[in-house]
PyMOL commands that place a pseudoatom at each C-alpha (Angstrom):
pseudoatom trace, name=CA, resn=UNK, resi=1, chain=A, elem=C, hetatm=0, pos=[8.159, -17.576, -12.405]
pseudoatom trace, name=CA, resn=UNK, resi=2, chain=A, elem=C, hetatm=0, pos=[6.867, -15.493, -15.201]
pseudoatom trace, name=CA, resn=UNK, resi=3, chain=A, elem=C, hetatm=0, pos=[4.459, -12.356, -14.926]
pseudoatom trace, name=CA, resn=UNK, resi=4, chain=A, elem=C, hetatm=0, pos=[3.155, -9.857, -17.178]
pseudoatom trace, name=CA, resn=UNK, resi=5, chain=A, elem=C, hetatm=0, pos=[3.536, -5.943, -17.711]
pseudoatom trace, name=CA, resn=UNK, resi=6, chain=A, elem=C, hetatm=0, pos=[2.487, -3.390, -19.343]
pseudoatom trace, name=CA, resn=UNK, resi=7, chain=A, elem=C, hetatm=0, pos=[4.365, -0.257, -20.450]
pseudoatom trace, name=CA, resn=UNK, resi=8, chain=A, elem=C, hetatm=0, pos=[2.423, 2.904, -20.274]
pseudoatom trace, name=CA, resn=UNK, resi=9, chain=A, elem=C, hetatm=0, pos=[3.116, 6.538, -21.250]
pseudoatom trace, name=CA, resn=UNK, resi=10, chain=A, elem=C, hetatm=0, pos=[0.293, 9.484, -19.773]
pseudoatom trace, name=CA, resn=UNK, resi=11, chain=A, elem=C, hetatm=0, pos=[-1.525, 6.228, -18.492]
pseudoatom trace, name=CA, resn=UNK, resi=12, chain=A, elem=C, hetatm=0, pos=[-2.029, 5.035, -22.469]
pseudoatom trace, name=CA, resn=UNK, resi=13, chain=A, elem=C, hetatm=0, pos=[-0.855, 1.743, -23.234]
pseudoatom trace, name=CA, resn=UNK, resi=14, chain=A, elem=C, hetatm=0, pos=[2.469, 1.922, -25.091]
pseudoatom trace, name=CA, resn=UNK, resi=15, chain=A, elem=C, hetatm=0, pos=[3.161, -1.224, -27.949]
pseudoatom trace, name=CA, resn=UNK, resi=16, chain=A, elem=C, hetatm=0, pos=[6.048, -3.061, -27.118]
pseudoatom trace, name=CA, resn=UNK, resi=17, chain=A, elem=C, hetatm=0, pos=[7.516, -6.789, -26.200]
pseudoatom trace, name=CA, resn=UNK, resi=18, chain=A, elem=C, hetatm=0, pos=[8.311, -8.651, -23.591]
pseudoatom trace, name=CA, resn=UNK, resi=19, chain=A, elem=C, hetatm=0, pos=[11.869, -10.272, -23.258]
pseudoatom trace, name=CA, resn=UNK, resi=20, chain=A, elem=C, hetatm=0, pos=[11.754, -11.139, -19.850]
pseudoatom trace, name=CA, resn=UNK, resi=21, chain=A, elem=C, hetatm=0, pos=[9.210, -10.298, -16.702]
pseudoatom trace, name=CA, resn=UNK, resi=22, chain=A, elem=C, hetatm=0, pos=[10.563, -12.729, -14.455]
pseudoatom trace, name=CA, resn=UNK, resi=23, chain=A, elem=C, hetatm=0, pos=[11.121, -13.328, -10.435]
pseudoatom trace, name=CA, resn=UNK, resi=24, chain=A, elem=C, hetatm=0, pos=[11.893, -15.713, -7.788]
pseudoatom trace, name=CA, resn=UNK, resi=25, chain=A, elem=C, hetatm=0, pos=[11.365, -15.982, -4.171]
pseudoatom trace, name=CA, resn=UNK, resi=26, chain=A, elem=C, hetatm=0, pos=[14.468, -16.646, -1.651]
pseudoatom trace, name=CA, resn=UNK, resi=27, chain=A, elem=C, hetatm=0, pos=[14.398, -16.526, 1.812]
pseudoatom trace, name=CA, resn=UNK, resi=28, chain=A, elem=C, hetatm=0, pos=[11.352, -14.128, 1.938]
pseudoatom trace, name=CA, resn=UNK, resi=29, chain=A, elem=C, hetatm=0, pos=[12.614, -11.641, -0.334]
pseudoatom trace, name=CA, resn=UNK, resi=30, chain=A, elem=C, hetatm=0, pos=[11.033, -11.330, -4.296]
pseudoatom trace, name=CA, resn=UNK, resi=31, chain=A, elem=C, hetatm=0, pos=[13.440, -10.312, -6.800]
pseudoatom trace, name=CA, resn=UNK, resi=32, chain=A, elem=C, hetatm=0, pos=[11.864, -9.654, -10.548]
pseudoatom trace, name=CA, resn=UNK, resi=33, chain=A, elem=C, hetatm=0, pos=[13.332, -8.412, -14.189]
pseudoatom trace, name=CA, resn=UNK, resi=34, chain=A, elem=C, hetatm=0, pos=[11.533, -6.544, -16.128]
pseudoatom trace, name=CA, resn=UNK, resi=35, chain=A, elem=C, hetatm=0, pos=[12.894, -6.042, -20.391]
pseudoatom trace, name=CA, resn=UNK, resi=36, chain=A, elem=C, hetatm=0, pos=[10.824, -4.650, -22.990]
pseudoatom trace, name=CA, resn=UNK, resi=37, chain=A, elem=C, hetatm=0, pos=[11.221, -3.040, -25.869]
pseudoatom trace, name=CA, resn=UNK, resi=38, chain=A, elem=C, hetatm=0, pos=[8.858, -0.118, -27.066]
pseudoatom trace, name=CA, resn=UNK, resi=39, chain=A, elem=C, hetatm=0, pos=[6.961, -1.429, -30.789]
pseudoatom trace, name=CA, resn=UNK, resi=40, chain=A, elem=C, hetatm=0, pos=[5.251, 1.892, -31.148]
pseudoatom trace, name=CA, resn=UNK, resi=41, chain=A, elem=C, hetatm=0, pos=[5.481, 5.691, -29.711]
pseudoatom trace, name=CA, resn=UNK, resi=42, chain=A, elem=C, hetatm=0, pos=[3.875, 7.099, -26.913]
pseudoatom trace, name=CA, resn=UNK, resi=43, chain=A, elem=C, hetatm=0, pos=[3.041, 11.422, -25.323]
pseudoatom trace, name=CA, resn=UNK, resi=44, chain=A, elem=C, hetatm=0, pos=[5.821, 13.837, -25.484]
pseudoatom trace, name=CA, resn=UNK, resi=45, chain=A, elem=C, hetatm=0, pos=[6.459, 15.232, -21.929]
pseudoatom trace, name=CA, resn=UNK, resi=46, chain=A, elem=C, hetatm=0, pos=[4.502, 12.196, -19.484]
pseudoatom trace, name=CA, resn=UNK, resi=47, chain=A, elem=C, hetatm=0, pos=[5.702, 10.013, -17.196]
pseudoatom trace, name=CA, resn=UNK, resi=48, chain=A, elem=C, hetatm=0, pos=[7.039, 6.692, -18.388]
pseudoatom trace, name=CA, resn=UNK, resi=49, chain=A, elem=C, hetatm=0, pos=[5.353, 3.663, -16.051]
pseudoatom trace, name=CA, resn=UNK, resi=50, chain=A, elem=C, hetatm=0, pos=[4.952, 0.093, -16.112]
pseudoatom trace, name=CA, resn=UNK, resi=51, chain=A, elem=C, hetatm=0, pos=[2.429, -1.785, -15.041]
pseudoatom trace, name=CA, resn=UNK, resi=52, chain=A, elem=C, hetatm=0, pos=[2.632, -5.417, -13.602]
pseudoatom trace, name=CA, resn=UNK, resi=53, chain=A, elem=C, hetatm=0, pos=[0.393, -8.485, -12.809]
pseudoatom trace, name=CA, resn=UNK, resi=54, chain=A, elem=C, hetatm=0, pos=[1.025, -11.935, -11.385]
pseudoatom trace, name=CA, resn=UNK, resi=55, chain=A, elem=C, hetatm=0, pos=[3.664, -10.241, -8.895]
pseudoatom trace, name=CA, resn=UNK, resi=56, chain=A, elem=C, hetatm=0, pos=[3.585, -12.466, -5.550]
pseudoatom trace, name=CA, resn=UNK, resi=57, chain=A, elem=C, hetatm=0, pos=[2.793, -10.015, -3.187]
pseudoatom trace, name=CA, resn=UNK, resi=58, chain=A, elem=C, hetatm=0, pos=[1.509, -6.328, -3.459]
pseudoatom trace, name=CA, resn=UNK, resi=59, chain=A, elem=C, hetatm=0, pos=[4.656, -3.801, -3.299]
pseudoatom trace, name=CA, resn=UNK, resi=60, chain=A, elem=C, hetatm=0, pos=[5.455, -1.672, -0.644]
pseudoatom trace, name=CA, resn=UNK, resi=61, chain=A, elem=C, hetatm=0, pos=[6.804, 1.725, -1.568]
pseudoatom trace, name=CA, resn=UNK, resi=62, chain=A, elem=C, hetatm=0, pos=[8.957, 2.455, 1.521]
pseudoatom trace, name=CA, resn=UNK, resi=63, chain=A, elem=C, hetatm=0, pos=[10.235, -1.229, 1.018]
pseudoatom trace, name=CA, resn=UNK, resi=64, chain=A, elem=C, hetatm=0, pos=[10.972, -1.570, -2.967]
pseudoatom trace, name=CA, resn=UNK, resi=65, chain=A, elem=C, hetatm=0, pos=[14.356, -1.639, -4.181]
pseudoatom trace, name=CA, resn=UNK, resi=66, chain=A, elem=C, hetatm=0, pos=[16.097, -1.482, -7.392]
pseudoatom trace, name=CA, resn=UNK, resi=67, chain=A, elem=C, hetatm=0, pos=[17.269, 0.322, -10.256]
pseudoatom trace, name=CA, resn=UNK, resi=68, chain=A, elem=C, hetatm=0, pos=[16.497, 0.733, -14.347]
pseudoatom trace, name=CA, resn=UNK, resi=69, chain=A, elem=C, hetatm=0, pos=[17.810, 1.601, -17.216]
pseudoatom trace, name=CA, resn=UNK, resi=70, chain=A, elem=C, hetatm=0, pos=[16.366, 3.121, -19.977]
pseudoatom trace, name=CA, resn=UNK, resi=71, chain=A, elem=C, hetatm=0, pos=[17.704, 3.333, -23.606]
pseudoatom trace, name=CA, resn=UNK, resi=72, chain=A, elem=C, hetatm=0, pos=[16.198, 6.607, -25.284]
pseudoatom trace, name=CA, resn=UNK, resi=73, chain=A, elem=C, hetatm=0, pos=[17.551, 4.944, -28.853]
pseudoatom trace, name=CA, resn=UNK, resi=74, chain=A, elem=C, hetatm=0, pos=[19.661, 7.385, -30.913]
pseudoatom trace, name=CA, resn=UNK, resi=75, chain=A, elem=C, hetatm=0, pos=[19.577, 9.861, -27.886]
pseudoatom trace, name=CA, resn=UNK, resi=76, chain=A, elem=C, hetatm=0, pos=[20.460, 9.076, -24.533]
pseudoatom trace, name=CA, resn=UNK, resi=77, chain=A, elem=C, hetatm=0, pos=[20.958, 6.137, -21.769]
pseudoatom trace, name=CA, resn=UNK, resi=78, chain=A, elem=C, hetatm=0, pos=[18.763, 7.303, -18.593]
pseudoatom trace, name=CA, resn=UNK, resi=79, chain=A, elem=C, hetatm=0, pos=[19.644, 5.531, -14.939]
pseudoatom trace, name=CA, resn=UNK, resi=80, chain=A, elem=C, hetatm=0, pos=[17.467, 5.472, -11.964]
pseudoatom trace, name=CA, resn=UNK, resi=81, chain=A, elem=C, hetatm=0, pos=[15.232, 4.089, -9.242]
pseudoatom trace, name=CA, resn=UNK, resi=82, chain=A, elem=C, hetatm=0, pos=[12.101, 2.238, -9.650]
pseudoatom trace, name=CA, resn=UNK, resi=83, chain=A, elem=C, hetatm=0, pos=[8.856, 3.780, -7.700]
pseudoatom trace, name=CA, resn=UNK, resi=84, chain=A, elem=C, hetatm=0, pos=[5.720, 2.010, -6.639]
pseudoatom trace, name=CA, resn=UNK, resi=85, chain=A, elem=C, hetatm=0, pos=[2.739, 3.876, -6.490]
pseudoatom trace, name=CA, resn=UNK, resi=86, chain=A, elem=C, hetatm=0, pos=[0.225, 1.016, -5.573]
pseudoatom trace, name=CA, resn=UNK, resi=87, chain=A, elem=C, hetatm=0, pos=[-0.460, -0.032, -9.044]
pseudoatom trace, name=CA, resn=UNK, resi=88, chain=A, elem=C, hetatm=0, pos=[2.533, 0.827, -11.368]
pseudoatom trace, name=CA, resn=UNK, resi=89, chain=A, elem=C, hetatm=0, pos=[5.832, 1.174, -11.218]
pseudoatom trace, name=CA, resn=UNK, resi=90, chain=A, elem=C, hetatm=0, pos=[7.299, 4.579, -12.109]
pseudoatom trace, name=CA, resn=UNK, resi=91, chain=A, elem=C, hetatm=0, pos=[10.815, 5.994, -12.750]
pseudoatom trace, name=CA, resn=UNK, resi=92, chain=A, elem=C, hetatm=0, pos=[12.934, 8.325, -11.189]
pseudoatom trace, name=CA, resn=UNK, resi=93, chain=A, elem=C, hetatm=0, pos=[16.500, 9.743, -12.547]
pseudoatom trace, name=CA, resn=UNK, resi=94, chain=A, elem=C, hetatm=0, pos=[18.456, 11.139, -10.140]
pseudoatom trace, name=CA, resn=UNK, resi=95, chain=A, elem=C, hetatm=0, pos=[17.760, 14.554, -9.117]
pseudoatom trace, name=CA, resn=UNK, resi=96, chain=A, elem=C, hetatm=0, pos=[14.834, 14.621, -10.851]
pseudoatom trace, name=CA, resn=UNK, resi=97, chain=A, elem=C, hetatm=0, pos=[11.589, 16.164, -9.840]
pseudoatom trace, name=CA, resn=UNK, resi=98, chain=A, elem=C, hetatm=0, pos=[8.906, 14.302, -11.287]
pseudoatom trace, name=CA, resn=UNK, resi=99, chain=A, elem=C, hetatm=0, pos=[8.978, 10.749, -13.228]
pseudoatom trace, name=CA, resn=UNK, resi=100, chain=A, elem=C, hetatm=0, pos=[11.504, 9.812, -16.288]
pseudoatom trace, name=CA, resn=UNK, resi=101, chain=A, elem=C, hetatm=0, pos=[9.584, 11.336, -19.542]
pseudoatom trace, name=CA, resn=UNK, resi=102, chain=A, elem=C, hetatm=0, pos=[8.429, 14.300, -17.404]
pseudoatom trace, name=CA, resn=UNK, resi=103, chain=A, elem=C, hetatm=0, pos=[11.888, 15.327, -16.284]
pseudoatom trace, name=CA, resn=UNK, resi=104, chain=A, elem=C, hetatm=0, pos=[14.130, 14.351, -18.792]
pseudoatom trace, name=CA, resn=UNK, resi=105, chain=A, elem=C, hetatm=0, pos=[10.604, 15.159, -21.130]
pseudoatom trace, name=CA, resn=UNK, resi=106, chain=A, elem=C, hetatm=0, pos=[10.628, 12.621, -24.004]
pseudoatom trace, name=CA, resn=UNK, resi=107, chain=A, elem=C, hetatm=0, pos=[8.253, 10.511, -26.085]
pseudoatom trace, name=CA, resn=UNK, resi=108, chain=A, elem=C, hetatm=0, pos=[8.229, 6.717, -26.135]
pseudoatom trace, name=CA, resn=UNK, resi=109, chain=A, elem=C, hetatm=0, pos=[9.705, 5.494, -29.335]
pseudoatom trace, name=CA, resn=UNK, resi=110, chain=A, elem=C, hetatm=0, pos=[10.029, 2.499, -31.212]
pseudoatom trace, name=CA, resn=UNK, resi=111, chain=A, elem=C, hetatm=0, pos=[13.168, 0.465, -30.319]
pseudoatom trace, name=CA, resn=UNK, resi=112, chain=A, elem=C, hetatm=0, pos=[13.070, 2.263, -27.122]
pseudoatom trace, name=CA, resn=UNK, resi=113, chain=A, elem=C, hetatm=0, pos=[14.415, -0.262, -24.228]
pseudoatom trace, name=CA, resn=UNK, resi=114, chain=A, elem=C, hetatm=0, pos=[13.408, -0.825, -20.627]
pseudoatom trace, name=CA, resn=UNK, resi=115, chain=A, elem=C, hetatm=0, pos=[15.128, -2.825, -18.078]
pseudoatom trace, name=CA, resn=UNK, resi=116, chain=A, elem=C, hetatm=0, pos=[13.798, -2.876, -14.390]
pseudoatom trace, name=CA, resn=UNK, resi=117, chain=A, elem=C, hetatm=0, pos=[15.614, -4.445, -11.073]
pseudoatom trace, name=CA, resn=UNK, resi=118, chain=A, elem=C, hetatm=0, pos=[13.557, -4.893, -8.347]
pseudoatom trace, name=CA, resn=UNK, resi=119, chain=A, elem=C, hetatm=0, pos=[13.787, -6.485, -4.539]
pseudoatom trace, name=CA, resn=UNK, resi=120, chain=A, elem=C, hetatm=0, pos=[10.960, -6.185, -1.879]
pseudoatom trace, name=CA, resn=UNK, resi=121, chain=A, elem=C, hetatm=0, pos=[9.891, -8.222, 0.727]
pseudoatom trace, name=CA, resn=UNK, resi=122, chain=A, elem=C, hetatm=0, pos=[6.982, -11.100, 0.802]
pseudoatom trace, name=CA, resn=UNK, resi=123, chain=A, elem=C, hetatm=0, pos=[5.230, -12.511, 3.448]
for i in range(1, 123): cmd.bond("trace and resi %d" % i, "trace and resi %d" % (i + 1))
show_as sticks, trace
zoom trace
């Protein structure tokens, strides 16, 4: 099943496309991708987030699973674990402090790429 998202830098709405925002549901547990590629640029030093619709069931932070990449094109490759906060999903590098364009800071750029993993449970 197909839902949407939005990718956000300092809560403004970052340009980009949508390869895939996909899940399915198996034996009560959701899995959903998540690719996009930035169009446009976002705020230097803010948190990277993504915000979806149309997921089955709300998210439950202690119970979401998964992992992202992020391609920083022409810089760097950044690794992590997705976050839910109630309404979007954030990113986390390991070690990190605060949210992926925060701590590593960067700004959203075009060509950027975003891939999300994520498993939680539905009712």
């Amino acid at each position: 099943m197909n839902f949407t998202c939005v990718l956000k830098q300092n809560a403004a709405t970052v340009a980009s496309t949508t390869t895939s925002a996909t899940y399915m549901v198996r034996d009560g547990w959701c899995t959903a991708l998540i690719y996009l590629t930035a169009t446009a640029s976002g705020s230097a030093g803010t948190e990277v987030k993504v915000t979806p619709t149309g997921l089955p069931a709300p998210l439950a932070a202690a119970i979401c699973h998964g992992s992202f990449a992020y391609n920083d094109a022409g810089t760097a490759v950044y690794a992590g674990v997705p976050r839910w906060d109630g309404t979007d999903i954030k990113l986390r590098v390991h070690n990190a402090s605060t949210e992926l364009g925060q701590t590593p800071s960067f700004t959203v750029a075009n060509t950027d790429t975003l891939s999300i993993l994520l498993k939680f449970p539905v009712a």
